[in-house]
TORKOL-4160 file (C-alpha; in steps of 0.2 Angstrom, whole numbers, padded with zeros to 4 digits, m for minus):
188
<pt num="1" X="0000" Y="0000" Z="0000"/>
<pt num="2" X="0005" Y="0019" Z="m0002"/>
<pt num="3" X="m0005" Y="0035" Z="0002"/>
<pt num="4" X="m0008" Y="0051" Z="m0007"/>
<pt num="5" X="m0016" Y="0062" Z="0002"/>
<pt num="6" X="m0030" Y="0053" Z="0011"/>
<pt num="7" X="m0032" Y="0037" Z="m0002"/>
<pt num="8" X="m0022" Y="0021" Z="0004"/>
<pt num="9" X="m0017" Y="0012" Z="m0016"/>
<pt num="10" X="m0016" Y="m0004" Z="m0015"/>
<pt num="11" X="0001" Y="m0009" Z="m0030"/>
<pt num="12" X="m0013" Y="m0021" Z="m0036"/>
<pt num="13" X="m0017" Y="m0005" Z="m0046"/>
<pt num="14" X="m0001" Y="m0004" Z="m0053"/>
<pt num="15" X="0004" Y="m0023" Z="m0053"/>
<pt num="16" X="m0010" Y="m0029" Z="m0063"/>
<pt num="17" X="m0016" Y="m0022" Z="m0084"/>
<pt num="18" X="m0034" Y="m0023" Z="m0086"/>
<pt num="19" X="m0044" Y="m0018" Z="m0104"/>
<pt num="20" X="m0061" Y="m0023" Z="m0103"/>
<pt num="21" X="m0065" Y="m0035" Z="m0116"/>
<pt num="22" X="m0085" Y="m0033" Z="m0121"/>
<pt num="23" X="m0082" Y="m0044" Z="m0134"/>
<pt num="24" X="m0077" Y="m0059" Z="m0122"/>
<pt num="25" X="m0087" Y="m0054" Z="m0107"/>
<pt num="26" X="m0101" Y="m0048" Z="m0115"/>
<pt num="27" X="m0104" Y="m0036" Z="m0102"/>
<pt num="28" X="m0105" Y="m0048" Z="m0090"/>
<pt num="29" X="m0103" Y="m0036" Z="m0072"/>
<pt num="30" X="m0118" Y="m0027" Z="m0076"/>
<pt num="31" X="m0129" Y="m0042" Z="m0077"/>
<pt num="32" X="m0119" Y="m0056" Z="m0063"/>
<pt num="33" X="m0117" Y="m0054" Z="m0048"/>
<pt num="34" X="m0129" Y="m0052" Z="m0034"/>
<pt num="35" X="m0131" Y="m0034" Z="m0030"/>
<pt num="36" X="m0133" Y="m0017" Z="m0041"/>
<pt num="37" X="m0118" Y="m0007" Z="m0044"/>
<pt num="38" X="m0113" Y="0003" Z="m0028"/>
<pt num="39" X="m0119" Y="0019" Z="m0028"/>
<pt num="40" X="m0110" Y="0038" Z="m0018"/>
<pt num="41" X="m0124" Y="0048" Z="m0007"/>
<pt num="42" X="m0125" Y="0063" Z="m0020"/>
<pt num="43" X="m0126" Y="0048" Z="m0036"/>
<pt num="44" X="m0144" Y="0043" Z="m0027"/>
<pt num="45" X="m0151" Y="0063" Z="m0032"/>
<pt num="46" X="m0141" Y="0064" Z="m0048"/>
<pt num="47" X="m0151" Y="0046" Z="m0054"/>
<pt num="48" X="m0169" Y="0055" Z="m0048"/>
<pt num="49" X="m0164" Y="0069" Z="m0055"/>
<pt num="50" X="m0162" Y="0063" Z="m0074"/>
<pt num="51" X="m0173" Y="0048" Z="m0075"/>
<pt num="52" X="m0185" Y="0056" Z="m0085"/>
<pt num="53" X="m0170" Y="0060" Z="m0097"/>
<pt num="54" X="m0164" Y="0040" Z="m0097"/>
<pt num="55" X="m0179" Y="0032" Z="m0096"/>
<pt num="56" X="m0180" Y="0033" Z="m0116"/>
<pt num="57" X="m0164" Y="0026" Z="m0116"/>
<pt num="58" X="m0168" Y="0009" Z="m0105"/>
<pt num="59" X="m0177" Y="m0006" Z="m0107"/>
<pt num="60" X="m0195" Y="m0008" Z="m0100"/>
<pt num="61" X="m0190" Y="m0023" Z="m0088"/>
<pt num="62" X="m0178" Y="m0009" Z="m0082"/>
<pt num="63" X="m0190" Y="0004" Z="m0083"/>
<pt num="64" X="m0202" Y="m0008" Z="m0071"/>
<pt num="65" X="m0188" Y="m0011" Z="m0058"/>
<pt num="66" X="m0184" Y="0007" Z="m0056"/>
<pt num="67" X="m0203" Y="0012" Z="m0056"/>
<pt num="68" X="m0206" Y="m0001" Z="m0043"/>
<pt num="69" X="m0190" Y="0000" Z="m0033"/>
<pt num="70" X="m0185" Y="0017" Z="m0034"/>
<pt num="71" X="m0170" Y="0024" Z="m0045"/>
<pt num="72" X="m0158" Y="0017" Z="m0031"/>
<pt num="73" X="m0160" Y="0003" Z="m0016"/>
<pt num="74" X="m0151" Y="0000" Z="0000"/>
<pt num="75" X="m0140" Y="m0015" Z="m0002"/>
<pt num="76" X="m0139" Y="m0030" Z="0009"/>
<pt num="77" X="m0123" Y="m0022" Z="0015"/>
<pt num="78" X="m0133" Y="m0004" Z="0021"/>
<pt num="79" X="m0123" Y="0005" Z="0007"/>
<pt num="80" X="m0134" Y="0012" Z="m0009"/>
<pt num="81" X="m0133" Y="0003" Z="m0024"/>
<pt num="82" X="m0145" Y="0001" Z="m0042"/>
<pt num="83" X="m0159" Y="m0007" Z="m0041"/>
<pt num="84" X="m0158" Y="m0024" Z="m0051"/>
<pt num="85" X="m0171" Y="m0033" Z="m0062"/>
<pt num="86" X="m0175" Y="m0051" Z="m0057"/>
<pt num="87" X="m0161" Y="m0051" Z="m0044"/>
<pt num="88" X="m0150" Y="m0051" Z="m0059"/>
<pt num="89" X="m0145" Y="m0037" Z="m0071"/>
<pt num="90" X="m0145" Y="m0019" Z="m0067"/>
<pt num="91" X="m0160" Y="m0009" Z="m0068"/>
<pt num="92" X="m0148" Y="0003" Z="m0080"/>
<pt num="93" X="m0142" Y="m0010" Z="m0092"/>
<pt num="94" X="m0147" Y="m0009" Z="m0109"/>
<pt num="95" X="m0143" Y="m0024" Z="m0123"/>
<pt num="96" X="m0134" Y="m0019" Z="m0141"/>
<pt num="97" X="m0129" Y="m0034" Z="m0151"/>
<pt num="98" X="m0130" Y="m0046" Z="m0133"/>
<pt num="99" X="m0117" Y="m0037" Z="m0126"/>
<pt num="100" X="m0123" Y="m0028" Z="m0109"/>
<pt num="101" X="m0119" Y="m0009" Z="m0109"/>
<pt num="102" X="m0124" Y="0007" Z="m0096"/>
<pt num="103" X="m0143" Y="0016" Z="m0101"/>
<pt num="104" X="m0134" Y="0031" Z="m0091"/>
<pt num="105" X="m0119" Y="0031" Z="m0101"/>
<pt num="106" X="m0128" Y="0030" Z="m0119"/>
<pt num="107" X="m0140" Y="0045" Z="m0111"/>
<pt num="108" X="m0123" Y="0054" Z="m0109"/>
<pt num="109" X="m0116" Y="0051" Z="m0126"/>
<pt num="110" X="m0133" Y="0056" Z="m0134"/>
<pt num="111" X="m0129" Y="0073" Z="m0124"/>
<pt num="112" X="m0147" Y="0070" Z="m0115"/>
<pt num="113" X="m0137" Y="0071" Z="m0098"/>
<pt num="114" X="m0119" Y="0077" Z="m0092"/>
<pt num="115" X="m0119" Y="0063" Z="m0079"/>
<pt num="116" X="m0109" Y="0050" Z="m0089"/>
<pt num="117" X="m0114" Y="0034" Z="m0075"/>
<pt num="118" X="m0110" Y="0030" Z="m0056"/>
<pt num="119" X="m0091" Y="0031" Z="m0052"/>
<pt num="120" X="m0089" Y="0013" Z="m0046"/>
<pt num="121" X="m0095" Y="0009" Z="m0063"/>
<pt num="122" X="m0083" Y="0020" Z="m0071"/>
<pt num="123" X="m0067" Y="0016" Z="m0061"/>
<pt num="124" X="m0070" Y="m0004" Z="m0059"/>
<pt num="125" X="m0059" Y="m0016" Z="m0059"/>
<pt num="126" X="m0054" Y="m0002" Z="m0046"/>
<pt num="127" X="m0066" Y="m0002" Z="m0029"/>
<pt num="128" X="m0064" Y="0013" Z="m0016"/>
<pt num="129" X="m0070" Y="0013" Z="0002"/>
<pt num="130" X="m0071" Y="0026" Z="0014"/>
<pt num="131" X="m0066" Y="0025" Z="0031"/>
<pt num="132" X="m0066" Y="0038" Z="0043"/>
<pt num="133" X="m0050" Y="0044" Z="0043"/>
<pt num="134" X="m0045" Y="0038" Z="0025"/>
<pt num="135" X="m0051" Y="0030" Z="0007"/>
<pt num="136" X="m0045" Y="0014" Z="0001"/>
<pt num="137" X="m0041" Y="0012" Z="m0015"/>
<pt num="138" X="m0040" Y="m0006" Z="m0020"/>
<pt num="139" X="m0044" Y="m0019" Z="m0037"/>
<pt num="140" X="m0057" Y="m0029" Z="m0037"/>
<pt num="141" X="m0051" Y="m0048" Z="m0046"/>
<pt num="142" X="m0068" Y="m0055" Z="m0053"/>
<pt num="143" X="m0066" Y="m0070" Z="m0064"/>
<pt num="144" X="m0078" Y="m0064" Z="m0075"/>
<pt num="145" X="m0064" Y="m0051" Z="m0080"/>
<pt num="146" X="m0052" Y="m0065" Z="m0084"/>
<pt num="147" X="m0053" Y="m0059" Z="m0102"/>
<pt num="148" X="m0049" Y="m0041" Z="m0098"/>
<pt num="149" X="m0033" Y="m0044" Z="m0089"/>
<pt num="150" X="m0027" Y="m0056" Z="m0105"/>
<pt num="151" X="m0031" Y="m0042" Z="m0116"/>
<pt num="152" X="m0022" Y="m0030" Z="m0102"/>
<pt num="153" X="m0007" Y="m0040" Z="m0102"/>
<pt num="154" X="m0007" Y="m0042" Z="m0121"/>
<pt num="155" X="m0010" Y="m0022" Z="m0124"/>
<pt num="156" X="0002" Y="m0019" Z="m0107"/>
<pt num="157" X="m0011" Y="m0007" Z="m0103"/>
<pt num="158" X="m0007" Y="m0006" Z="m0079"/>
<pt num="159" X="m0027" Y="m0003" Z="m0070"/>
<pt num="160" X="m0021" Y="0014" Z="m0067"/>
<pt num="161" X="m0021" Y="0018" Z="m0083"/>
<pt num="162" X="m0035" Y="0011" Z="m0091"/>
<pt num="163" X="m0046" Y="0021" Z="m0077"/>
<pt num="164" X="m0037" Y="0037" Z="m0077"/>
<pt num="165" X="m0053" Y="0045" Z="m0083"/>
<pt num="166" X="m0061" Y="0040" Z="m0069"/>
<pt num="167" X="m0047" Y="0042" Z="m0058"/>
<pt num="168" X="m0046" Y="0060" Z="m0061"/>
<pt num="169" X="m0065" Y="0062" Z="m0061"/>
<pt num="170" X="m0064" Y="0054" Z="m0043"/>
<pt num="171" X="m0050" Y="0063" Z="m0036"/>
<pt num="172" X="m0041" Y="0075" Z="m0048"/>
<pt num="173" X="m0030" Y="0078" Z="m0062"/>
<pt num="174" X="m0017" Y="0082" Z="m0045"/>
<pt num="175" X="m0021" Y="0066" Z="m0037"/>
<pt num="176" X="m0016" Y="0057" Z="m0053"/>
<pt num="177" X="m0002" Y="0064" Z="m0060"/>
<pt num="178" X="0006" Y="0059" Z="m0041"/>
<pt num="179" X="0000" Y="0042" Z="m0044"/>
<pt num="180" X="0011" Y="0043" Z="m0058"/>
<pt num="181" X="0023" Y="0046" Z="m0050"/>
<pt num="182" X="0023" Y="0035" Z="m0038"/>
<pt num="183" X="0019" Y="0022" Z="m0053"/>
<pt num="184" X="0036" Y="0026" Z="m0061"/>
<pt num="185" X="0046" Y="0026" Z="m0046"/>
<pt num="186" X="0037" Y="0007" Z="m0039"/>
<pt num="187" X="0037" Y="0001" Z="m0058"/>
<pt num="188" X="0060" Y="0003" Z="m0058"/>
């Protein structure tokens, strides 16, 4: 582990490439697993807030769960998360070509929103966690991503880099470029 600022990093980050791989997975984490994708306190306004914007842009049985269960759920954990449809795939999910991809994000791309999708979504394989005297920083080894860490390893593309967008977004273009640092100087 290092620290910048308040954020403990595990090397994982820096050990470990990662692209995702639709083609492989298929979009597989936003349809496995058995919770919605984790949500921050402000996310849950932001996702009330432009649901009449998305909802053109999401599938009826998604449309259904979020009408019936609200645009977000606590989890089994007490922490906010999407809601799910069936116990199953996100309430946000949409299909093209049977490969899963974010309702939020195409939303975003369309320019019907400027909220591009939750952060945990955007920064995963990375998973943060707050504490109450600092944030963890840490990757998150799902099998189901097996074919993104090939592709990773074979593009020798480090976690770190493939979620700098969302890095920055998260903590800040000062944040990162001393990840960077630290990146080069652990990497020797």
């Amino acid at each position: 582990m290092f620290q910048i600022g308040n954020t403990l990093i595990s090397e994982e980050i820096l050990e470990n490439d990662f692209v995702c791989n639709l083609n492989a997975c298929k979009g597989a984490c936003c349809v496995d697993g058995d919770s919605g994708a984790p949500l921050e306190d402000h996310e849950t306004e932001i996702l009330v807030d432009i649901f009449t914007d998305v909802k053109p842009f999401l599938r009826k049985e998604g449309v259904a769960a979020i009408e019936e269960q609200g645009a977000f759920v606590k989890g089994y954990d007490g922490e906010w998360e999407t809601p799910l449809v069936n116990n199953s795939e996100c309430a946000y999910v949409i299909f093209d070509n049977n490969i899963a991809k974010c309702g939020l994000e195409e939303a975003y791309n369309q320019g019907k929103t400027t909220w591009k999708k939750p952060i945990s979504c955007h920064m995963y394989p990375v998973r943060i966690r707050e504490y109450s005297e600092f944030i963890g920083v840490n990757y998150h080894k799902w099998e189901i991503c097996d074919p993104a860490c090939a592709l990773g390893v074979e593009l020798k593309v480090p976690i770190y880099k493939f979620v700098k967008d969302a890095l920055i977004r998260k903590f800040g273009q000062k944040w990162y470029s001393e990840l960077e640092e630290v990146a080069k100087e652990y990497l020797k």
